[in-house]
C-alpha positions as CSV (number, residue, x, y, z in Angstrom):
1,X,0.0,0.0,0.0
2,X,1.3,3.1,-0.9
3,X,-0.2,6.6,0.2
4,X,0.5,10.0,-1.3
5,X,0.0,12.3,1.3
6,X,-0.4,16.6,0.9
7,X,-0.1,19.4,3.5
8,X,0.1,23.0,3.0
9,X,0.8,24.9,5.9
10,X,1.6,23.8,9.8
11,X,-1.9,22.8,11.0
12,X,-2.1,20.4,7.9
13,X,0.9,18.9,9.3
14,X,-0.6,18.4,12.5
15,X,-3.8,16.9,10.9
16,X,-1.5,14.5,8.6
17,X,0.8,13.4,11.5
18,X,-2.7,12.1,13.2
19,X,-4.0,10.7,10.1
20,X,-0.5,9.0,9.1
21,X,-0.8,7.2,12.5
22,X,-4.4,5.7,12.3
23,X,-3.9,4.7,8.9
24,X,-1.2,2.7,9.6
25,X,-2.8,1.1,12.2
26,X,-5.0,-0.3,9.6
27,X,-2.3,-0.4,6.6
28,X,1.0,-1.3,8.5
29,X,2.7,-2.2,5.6
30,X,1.6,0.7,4.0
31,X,4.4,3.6,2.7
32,X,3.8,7.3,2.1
33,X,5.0,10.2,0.9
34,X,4.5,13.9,-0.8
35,X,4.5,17.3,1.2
36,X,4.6,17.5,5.0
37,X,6.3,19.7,8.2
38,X,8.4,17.9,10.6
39,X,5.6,15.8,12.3
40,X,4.1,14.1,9.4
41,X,8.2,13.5,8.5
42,X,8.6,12.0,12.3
43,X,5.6,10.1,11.7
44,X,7.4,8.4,8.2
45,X,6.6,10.4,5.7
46,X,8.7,10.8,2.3
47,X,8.6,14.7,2.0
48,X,9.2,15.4,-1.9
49,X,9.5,19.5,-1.3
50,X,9.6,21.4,2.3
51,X,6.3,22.3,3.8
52,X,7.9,26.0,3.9
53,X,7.1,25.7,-0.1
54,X,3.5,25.6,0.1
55,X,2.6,27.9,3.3
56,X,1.5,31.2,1.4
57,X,-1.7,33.3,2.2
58,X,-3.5,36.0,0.8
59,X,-5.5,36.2,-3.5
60,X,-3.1,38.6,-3.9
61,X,0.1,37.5,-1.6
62,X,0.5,34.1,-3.4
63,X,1.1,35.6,-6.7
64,X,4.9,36.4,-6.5
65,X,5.0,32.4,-5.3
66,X,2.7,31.6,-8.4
67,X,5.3,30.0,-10.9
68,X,7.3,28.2,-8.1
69,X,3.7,26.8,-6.7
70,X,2.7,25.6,-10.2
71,X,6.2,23.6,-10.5
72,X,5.9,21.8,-7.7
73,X,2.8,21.1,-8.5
74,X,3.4,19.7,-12.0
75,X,6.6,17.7,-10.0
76,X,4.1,16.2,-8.1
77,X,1.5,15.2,-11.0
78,X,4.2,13.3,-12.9
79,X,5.6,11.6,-10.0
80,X,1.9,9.9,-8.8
81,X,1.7,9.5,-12.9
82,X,4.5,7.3,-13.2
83,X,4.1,5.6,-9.9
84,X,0.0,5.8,-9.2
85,X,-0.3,5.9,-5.3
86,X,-3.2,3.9,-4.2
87,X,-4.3,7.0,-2.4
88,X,-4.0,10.5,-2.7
89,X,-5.1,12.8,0.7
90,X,-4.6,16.5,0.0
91,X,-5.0,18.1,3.4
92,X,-6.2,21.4,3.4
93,X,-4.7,24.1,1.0
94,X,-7.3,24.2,-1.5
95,X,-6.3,26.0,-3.8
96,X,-3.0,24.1,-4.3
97,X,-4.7,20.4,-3.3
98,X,-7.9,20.9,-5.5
99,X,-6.1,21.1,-8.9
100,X,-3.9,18.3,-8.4
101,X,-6.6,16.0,-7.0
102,X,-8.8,16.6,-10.1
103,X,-6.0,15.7,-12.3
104,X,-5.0,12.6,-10.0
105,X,-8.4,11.5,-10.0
106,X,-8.4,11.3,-13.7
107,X,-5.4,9.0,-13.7
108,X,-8.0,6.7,-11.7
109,X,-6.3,7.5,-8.4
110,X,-9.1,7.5,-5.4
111,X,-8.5,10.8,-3.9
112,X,-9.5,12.5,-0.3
113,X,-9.7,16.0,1.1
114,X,-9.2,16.4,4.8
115,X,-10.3,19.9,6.0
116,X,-13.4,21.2,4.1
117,X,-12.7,24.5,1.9
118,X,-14.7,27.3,2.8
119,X,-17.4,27.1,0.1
120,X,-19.9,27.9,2.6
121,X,-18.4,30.8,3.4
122,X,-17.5,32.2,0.0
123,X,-17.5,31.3,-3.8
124,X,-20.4,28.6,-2.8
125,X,-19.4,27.3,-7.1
126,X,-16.4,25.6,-6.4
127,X,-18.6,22.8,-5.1
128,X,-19.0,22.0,-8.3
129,X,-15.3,21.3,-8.7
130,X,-14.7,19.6,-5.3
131,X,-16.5,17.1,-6.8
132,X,-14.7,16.7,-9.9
133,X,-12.0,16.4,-8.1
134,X,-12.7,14.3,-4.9
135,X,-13.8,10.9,-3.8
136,X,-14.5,11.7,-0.4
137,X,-14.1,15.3,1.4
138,X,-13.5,14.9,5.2
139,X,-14.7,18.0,7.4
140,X,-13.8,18.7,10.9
141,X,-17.1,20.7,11.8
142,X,-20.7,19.4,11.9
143,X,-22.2,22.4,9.5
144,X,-19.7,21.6,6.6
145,X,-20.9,18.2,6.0
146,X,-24.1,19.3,6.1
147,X,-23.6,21.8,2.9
148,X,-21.5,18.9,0.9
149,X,-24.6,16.3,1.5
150,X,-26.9,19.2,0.5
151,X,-24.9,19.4,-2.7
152,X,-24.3,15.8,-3.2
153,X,-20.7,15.1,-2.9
154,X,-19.6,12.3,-0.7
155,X,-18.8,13.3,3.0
156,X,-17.7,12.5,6.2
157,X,-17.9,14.7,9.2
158,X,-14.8,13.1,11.5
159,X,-14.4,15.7,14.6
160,X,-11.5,17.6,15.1
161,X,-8.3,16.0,16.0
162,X,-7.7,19.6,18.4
163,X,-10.6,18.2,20.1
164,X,-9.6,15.0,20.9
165,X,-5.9,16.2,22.4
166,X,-7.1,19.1,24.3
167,X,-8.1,17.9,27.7
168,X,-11.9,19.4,28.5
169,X,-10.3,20.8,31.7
170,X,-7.2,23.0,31.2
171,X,-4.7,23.8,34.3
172,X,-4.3,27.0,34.7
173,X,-1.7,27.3,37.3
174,X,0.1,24.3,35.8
175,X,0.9,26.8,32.3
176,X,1.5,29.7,35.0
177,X,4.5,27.9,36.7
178,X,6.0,26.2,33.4
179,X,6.5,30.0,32.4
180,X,7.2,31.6,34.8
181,X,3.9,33.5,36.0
182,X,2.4,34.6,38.8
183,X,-0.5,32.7,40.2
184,X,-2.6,35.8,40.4
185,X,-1.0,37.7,37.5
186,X,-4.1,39.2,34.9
187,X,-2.7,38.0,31.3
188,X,-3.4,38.4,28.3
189,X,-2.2,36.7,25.4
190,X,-1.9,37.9,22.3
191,X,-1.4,35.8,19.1
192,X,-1.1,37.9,16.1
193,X,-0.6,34.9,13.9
194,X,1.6,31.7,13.2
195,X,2.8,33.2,9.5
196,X,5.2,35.7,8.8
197,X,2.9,37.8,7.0
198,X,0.1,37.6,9.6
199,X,2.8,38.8,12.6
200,X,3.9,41.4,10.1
201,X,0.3,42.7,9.8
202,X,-1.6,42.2,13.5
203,X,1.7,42.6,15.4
204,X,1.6,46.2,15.9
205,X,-2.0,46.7,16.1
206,X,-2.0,43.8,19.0
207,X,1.1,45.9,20.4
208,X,-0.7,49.3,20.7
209,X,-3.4,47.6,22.0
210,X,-1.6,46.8,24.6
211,X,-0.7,49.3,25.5
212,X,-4.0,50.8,25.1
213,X,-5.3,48.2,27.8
214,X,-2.3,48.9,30.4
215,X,-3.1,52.6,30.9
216,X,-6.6,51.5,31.7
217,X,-5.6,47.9,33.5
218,X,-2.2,48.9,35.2
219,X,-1.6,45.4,36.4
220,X,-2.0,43.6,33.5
221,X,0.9,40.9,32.1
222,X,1.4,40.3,28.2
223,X,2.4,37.1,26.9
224,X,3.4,36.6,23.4
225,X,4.7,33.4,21.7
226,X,6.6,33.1,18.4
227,X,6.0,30.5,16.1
228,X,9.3,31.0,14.2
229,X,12.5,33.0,14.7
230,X,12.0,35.3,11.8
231,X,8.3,36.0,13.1
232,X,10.3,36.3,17.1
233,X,12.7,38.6,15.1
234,X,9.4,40.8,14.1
235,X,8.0,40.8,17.2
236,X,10.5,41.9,19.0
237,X,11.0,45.1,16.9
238,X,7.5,46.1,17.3
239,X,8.2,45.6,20.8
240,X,11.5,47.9,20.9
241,X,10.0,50.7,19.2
242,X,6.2,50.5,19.8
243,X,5.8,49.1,23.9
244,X,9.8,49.3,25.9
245,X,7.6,49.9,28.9
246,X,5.4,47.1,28.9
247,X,6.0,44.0,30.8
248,X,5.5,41.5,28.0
249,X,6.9,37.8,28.2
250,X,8.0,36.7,24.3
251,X,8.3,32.7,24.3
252,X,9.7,30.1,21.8
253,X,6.4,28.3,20.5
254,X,4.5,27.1,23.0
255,X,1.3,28.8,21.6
256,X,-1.4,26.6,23.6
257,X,0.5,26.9,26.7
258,X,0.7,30.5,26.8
259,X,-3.2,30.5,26.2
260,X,-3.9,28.5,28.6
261,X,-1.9,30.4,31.3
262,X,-4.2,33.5,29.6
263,X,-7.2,34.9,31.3
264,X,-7.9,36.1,28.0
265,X,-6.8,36.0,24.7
266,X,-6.2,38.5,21.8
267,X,-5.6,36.4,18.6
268,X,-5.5,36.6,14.3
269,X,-8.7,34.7,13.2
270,X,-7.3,31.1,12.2
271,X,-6.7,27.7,14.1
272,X,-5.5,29.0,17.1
273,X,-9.6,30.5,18.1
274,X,-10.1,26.8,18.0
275,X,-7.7,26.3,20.4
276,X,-8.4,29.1,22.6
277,X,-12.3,27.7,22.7
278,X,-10.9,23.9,23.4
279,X,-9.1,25.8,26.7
280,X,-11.9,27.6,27.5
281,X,-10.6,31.3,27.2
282,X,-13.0,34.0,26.3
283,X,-10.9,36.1,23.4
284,X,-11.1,38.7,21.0
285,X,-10.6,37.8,17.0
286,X,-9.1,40.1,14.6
287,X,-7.9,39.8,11.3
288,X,-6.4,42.0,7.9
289,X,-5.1,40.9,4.4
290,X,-4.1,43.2,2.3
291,X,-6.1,46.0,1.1
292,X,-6.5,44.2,-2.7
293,X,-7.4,40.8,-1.0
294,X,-9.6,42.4,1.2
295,X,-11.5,44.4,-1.4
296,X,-11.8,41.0,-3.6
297,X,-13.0,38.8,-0.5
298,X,-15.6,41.5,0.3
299,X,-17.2,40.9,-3.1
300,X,-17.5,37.0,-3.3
301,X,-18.1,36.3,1.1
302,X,-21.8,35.5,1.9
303,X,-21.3,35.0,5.7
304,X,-21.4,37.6,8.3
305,X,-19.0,36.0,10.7
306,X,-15.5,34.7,10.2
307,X,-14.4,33.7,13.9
308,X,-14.5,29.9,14.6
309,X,-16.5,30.0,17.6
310,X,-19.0,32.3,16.5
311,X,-19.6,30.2,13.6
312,X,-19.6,27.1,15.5
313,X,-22.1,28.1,17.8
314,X,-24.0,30.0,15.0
315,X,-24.3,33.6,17.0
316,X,-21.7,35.8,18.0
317,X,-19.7,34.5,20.9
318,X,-16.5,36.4,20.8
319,X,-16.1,39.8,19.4
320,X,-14.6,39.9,15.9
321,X,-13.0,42.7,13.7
322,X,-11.9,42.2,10.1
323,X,-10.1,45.1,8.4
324,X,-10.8,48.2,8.7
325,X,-12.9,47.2,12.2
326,X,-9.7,45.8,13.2
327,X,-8.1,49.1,15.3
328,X,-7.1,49.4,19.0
329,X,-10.2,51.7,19.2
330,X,-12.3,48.6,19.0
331,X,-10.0,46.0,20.0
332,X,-9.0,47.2,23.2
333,X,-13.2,48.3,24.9
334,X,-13.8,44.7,23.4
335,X,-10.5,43.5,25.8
336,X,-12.0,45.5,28.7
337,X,-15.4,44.4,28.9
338,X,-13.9,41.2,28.8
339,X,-11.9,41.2,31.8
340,X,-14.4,43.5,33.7
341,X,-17.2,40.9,33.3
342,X,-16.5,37.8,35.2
343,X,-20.1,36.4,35.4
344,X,-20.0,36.6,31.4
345,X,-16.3,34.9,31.1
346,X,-18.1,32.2,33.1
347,X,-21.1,31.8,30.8
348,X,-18.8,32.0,27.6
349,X,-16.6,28.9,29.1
350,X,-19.4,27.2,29.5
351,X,-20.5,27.7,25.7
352,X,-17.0,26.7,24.9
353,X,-17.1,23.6,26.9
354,X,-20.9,22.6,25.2
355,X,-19.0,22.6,22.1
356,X,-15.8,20.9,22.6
357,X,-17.7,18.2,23.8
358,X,-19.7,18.1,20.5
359,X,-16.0,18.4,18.3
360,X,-14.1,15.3,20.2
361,X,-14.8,12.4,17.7
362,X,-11.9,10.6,17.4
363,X,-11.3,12.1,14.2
364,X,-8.3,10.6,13.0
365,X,-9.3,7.5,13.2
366,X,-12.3,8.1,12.2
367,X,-11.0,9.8,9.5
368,X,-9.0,6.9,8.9
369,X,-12.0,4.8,8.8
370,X,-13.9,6.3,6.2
371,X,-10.7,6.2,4.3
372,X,-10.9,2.7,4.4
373,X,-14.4,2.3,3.6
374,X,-13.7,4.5,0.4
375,X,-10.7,2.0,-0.7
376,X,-13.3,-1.1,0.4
């Protein structure tokens, strides 16, 4: 059994790392390979290009990447040629996945997408091409398999794998001590996004928020973690020229650690709200693109909310501010309230735990199930 295996950006490596597990519980003999970060590769994966390649944002950002994108991609489409796979899994990254699943699935090669585009949310068409190009799309929410049945491509709504590793209770004073925090400290984490580009964008608005919230909260501790050292390198610019009086704590990683030491969280729309709701911390969502992005996205969305918990729960949970909405005029009352209304933190942790509970599946191996019930 061989397995052809795709992942765009870091979460997709996450996601493939689980997946690679179950399915070689039920394939051990099986071998894969194609694109993945250093988990998948840990996990036995063949990488044919770095992850790094493929992790590009943005209609307009991904342009200058365009030619390089479309040679890997051709790379890849001979290789599974000459060598059919007896599976191809794209996991996530549309855009790149989509494409070369079509063409695969021409070849007769039974393909899979993990992680659900976000036709729902906008350009509601390209159903019609997911399924060209798919023999079974797996979704990690509930209301995404319900829009692919409605449409009548094959699906499989598995959970999310987040879900299952994130413990339903979350210690607190456990995250505290591993980094160095006061027990009674008020902090605030703010994630202004794993990508270079994201931290580039949100990492002086979440800065001047900040500040912002200290004159008003005099107490108040900032934590911020880095996912890379070019993205630490940004951040700590910012923080040079923009905050030299704040008491902020900038850590390696450790992303869901530093939430869950939060009392509340200031984060880039993305993943990481998912997280945030799995450890129960009320949060504010923010996000920007650039301005050409932005203008096209406004023209083809037909949702009013982008945040992952407000969409999960179908009402506005957590306050959200896209673009121009996104300034520390808004961002920083929405912070306030938060941590000046206890009884309502309570009530929103409780919403969060309602819904973890309805996200923990099992999903890779479920995932890995319905996999197997595709190949028979």
């Amino acid at each position: 059994m061989r397995i052809a295996m795709l992942a765009g950006e870091l979460s997709g490596d996450i996601l493939g790392a689980g997946l690679l597990v179950a399915l070689r519980e039920i394939y051990p003999q099986a071998c894969f390979e194609g694109i993945g970060g250093e988990r998948m590769i840990a996990q036995g994966l063949r990488s044919l290009f770095p992850l790094e390649a493929l992790s590009v944002m943005g209609l307009v950002e991904v342009l200058g990447h365009l030619p390089a994108l479309i040679r890997i991609r051709w790379a890849l489409y001979q290789c599974f040629k000459a060598t059919p796979p007896d599976l191809f899994v794209g996991i996530d990254a549309p855009d790149f996945n989509l494409p070369l699943e079509c063409c695969l699935r021409t070849l007769g090669i039974p393909t899979v997408h993990y992680v659900s585009p976000s036709v729902w949310a906008w350009r509601p068409g390209r159903v019609r091409k997911i399924a060209r190009a798919v023999d079974l799309m797996l979704t990690l929410f509930p209301f995404e398999a319900a829009f692919y049945r409605n449409h009548g491509v094959p699906v499989c709504y598995v959970g999310h794998p987040l879900a299952d590793e994130i413990p339903l209770v979350t210690d607190r004073a456990a995250a505290r001590l591993a980094l160095g925090l006061a027990p009674s400290a008020t902090v605030l984490a703010l994630l202004p996004g794993s990508r270079l580009g994201e931290a580039q964008r949100l990492g002086a608005l979440f800065i001047d928020t900040a500040r912002w919230l200290r004159r008003r909260w005099p107490d108040i501790v900032f934590t911020v973690p880095a996912a890379t050292t070019r993205i630490r390198a940004v951040l700590a610019r910012l923080l040079r020229e923009r905050a030299a009086e704040l008491s902020v704590i900038l850590v390696d990683g450790r992303s869901r650690e530093v939430m869950a030491a939060a009392d509340l969280v200031l984060l880039a729309s993305g993943t990481a709200t998912l997280e945030a709701l799995l450890l129960k911390r009320p949060m504010v969502v923010a996000y920007k693109v650039a301005p050409l992005t932005a203008w096209i996205a406004a023209r083809l969305v037909t949702i009013s909310r982008f945040a992952l918990p407000n969409l999960l729960a179908g009402q506005d949970l957590v306050p959200e501010f896209i673009q121009d909405a996104a300034t520390v005029e808004n961002l920083g009352p929405a912070l306030l309230n938060l941590l000046k209304d206890r009884a309502g933190c309570v009530r929103l942790e409780q919403e969060f735990a309602a819904l973890h509970e309805g996200l923990r599946r099992d999903a890779s191996r479920q995932a890995a199930a319905a996999i197997a019930g595709l190949l028979g």
